[in-house]
Biotite code that builds the C-alpha atoms (Angstrom):
import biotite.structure as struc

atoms = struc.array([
    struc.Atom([14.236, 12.856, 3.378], chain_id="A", res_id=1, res_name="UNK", atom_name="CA", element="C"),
    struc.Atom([13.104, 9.812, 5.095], chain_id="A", res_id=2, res_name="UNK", atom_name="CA", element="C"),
    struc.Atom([15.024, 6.958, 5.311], chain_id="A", res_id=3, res_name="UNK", atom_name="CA", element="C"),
    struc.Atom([12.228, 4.760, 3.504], chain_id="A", res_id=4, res_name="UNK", atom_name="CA", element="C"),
    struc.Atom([11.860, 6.501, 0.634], chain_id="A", res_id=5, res_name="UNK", atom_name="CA", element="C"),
    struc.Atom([15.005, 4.806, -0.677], chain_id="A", res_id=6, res_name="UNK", atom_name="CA", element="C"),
    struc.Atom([13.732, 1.232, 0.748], chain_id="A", res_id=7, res_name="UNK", atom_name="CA", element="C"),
    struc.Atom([13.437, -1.323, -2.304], chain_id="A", res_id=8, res_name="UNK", atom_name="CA", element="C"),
    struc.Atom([9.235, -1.489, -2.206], chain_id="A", res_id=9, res_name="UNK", atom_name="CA", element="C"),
    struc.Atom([10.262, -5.416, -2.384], chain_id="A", res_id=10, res_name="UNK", atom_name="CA", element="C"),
    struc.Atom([11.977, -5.538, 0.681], chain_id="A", res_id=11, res_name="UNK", atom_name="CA", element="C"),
    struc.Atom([8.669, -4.647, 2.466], chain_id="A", res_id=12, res_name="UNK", atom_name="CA", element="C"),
    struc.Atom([6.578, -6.473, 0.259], chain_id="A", res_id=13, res_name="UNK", atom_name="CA", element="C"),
    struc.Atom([7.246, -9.829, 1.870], chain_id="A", res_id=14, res_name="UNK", atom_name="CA", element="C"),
    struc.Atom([6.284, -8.054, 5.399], chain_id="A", res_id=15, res_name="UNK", atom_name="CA", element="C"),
    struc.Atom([2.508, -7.221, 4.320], chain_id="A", res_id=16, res_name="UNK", atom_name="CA", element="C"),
    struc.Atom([2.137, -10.431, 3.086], chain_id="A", res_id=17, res_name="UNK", atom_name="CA", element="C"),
    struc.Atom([3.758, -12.367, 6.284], chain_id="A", res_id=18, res_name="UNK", atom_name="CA", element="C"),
    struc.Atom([0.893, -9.624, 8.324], chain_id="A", res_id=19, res_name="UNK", atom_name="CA", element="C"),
    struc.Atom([-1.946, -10.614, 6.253], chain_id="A", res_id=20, res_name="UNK", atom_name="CA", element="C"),
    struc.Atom([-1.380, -14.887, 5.883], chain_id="A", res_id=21, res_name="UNK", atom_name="CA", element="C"),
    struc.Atom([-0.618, -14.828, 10.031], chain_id="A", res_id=22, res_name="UNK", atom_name="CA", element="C"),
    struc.Atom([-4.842, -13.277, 9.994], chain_id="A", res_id=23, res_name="UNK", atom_name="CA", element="C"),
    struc.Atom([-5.758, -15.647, 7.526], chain_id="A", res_id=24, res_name="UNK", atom_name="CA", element="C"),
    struc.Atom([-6.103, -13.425, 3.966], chain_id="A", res_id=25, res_name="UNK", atom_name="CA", element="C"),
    struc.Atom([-3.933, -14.275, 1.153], chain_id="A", res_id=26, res_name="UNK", atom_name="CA", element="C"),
    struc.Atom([-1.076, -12.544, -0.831], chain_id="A", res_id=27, res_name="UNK", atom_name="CA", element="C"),
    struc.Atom([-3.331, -12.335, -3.323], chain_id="A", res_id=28, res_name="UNK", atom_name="CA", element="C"),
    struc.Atom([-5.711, -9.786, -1.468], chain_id="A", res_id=29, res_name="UNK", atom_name="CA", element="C"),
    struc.Atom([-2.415, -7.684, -0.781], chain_id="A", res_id=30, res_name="UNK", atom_name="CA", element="C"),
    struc.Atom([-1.775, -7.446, -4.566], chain_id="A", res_id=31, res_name="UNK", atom_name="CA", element="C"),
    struc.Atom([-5.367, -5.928, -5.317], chain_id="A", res_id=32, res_name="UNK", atom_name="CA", element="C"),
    struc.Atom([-4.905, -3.735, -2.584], chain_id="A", res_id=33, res_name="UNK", atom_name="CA", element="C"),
    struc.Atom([-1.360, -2.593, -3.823], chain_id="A", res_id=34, res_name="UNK", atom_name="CA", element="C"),
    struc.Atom([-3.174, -2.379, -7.901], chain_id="A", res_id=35, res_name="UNK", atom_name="CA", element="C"),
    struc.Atom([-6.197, -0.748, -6.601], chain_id="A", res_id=36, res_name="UNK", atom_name="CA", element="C"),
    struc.Atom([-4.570, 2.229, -4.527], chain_id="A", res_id=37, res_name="UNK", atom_name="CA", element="C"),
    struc.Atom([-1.648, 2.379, -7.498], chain_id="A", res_id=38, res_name="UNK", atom_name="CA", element="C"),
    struc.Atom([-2.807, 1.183, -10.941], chain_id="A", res_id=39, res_name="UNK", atom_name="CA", element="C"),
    struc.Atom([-0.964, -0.968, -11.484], chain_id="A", res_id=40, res_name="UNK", atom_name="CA", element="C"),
    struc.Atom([-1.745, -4.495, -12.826], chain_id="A", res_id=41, res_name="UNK", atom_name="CA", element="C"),
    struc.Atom([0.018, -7.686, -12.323], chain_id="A", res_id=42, res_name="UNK", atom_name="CA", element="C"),
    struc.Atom([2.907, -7.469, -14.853], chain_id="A", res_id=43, res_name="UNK", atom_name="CA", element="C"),
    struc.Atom([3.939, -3.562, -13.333], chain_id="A", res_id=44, res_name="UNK", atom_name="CA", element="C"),
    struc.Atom([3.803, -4.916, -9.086], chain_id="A", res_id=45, res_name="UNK", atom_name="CA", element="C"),
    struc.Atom([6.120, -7.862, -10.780], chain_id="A", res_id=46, res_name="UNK", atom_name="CA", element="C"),
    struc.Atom([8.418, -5.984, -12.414], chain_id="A", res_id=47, res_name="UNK", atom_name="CA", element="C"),
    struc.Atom([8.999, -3.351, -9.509], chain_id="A", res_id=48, res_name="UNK", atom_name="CA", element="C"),
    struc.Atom([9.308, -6.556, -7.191], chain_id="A", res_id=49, res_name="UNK", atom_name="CA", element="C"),
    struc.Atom([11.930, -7.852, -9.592], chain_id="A", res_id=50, res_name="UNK", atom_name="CA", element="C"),
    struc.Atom([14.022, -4.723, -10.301], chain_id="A", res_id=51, res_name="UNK", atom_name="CA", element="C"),
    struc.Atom([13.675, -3.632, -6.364], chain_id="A", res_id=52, res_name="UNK", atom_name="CA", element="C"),
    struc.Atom([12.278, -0.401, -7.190], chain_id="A", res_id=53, res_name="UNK", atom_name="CA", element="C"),
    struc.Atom([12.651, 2.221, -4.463], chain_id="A", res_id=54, res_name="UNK", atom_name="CA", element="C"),
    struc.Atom([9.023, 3.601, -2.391], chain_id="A", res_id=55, res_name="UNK", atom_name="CA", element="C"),
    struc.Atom([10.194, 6.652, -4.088], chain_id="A", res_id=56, res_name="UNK", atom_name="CA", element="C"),
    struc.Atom([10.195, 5.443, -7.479], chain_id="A", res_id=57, res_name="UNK", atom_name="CA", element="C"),
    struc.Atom([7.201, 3.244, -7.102], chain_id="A", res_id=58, res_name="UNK", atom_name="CA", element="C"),
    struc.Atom([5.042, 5.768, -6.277], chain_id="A", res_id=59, res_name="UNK", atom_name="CA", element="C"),
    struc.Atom([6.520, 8.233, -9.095], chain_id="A", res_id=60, res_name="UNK", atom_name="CA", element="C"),
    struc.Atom([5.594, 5.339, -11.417], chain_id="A", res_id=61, res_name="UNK", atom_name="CA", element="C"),
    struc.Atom([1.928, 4.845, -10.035], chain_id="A", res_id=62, res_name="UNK", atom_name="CA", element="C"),
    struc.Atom([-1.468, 6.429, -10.902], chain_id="A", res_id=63, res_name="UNK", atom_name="CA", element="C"),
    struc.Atom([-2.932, 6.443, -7.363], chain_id="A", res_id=64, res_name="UNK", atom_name="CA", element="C"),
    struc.Atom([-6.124, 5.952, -7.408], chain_id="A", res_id=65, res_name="UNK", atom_name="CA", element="C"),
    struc.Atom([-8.844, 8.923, -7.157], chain_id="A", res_id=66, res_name="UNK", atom_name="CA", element="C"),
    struc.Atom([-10.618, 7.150, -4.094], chain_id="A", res_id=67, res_name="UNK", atom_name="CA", element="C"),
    struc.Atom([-6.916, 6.857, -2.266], chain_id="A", res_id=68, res_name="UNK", atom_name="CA", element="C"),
    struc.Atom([-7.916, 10.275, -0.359], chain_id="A", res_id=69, res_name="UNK", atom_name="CA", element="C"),
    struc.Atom([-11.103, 8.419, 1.289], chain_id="A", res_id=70, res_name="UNK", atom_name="CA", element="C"),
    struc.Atom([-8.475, 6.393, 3.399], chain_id="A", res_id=71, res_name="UNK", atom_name="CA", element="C"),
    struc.Atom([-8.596, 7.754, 6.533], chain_id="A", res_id=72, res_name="UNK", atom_name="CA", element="C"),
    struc.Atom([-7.328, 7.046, 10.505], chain_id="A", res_id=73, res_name="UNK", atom_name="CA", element="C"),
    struc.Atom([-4.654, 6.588, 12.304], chain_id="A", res_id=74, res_name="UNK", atom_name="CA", element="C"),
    struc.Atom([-1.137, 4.515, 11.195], chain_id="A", res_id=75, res_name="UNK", atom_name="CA", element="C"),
    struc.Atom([2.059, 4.558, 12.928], chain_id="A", res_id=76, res_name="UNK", atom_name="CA", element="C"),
    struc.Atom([0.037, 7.049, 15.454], chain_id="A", res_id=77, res_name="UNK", atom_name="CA", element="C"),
    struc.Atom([-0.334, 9.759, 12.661], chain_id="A", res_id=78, res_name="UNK", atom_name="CA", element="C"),
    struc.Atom([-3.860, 10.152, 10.924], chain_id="A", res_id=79, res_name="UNK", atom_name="CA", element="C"),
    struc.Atom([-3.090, 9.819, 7.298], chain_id="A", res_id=80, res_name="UNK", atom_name="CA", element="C"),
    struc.Atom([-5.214, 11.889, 5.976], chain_id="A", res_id=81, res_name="UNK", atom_name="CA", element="C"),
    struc.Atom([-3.010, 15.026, 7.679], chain_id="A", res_id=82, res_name="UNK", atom_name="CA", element="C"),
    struc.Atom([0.065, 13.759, 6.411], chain_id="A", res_id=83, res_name="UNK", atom_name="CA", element="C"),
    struc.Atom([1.766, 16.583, 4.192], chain_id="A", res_id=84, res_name="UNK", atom_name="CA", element="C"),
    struc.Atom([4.288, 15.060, 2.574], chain_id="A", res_id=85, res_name="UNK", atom_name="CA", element="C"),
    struc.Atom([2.629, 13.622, -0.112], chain_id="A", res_id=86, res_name="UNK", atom_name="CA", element="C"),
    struc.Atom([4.924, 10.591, -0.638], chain_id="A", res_id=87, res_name="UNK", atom_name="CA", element="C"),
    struc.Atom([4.350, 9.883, 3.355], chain_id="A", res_id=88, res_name="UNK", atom_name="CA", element="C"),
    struc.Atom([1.099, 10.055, 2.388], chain_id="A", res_id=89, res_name="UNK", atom_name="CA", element="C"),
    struc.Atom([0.895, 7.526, -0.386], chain_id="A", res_id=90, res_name="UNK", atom_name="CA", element="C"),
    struc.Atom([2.921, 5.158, 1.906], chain_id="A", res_id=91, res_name="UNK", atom_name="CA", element="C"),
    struc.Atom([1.078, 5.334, 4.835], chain_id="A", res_id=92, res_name="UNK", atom_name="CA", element="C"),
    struc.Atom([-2.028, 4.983, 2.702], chain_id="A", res_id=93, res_name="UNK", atom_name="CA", element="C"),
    struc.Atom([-0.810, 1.144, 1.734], chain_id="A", res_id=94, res_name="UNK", atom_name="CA", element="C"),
    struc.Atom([-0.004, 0.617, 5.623], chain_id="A", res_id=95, res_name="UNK", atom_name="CA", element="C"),
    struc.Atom([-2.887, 1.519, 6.354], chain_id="A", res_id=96, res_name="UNK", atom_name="CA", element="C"),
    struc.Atom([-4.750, -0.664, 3.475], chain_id="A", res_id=97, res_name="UNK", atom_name="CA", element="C"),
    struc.Atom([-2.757, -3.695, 4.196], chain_id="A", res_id=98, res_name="UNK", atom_name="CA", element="C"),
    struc.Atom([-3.677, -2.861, 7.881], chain_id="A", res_id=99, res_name="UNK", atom_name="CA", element="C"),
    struc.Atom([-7.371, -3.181, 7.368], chain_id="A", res_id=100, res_name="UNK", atom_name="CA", element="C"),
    struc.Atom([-7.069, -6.410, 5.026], chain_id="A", res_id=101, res_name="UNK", atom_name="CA", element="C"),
    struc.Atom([-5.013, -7.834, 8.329], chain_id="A", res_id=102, res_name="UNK", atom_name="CA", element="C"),
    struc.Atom([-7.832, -7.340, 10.688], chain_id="A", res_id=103, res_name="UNK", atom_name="CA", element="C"),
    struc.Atom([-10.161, -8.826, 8.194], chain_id="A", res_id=104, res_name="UNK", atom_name="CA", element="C"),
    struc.Atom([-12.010, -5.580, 6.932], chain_id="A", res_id=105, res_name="UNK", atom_name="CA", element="C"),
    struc.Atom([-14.484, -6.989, 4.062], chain_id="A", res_id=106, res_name="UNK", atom_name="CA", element="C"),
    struc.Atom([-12.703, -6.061, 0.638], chain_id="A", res_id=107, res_name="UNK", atom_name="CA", element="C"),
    struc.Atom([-15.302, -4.217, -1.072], chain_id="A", res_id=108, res_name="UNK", atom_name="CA", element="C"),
    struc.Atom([-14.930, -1.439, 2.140], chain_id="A", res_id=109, res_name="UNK", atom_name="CA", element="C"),
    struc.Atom([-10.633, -1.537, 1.887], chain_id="A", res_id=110, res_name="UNK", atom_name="CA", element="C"),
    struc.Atom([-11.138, -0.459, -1.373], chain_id="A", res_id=111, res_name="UNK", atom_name="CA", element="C"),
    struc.Atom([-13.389, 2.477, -0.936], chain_id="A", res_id=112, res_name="UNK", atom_name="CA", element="C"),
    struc.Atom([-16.571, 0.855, -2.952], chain_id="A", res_id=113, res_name="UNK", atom_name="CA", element="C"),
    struc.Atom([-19.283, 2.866, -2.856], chain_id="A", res_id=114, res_name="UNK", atom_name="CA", element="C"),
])
């Protein structure tokens, strides 16, 4: 079991944010990336922020979305799209989502509009 699993998903949060303000997007871009790829809507990212839900339990609790497997390329030098372990996979699909809003990728592409 990887050791992030059991991270509190609010003890990241801050991180994504800090990545995306230093290139000039907004926290709230990161929190319609995080409700687009999980389902959630303001009042469910809030209360797993506030109870420091684990990755583990945060992604038990979400409905990923059914355009999540159209993320594709490379994060933390692994593609995502060949990542097995489907909790992995659901993590390094946010990376790689808040990775793309960091380099300024238009929104309507980040989330997989067709």
């Amino acid at each position: 079991m990887h050791r992030i699993y059991s991270m509190s998903f609010a003890s990241v949060y801050p991180l994504y944010v800090t990545k995306v303000e230093k290139k000039g997007r907004t926290s709230e871009e990161v929190d319609e990336v995080i409700e687009w790829l999980t389902g959630f809507d303001d009042a469910d990212l809030k209360r797993h922020l506030d109870e420091h839900t684990t990755f583990e339990d945060f992604f038990a609790d979400a409905d990923l979305n059914p355009n999540a497997s159209l993320i594709t390329g490379v994060i933390c030098g692994m593609r995502v799209e060949q990542i097995e372990d489907p909790l992995m996979q659901k993590i390094r699909y946010l990376d790689k989502l808040v990775d793309e809003l960091a380099r300024g990728k238009a929104m309507a592409k980040i989330l997989r509009t067709p």
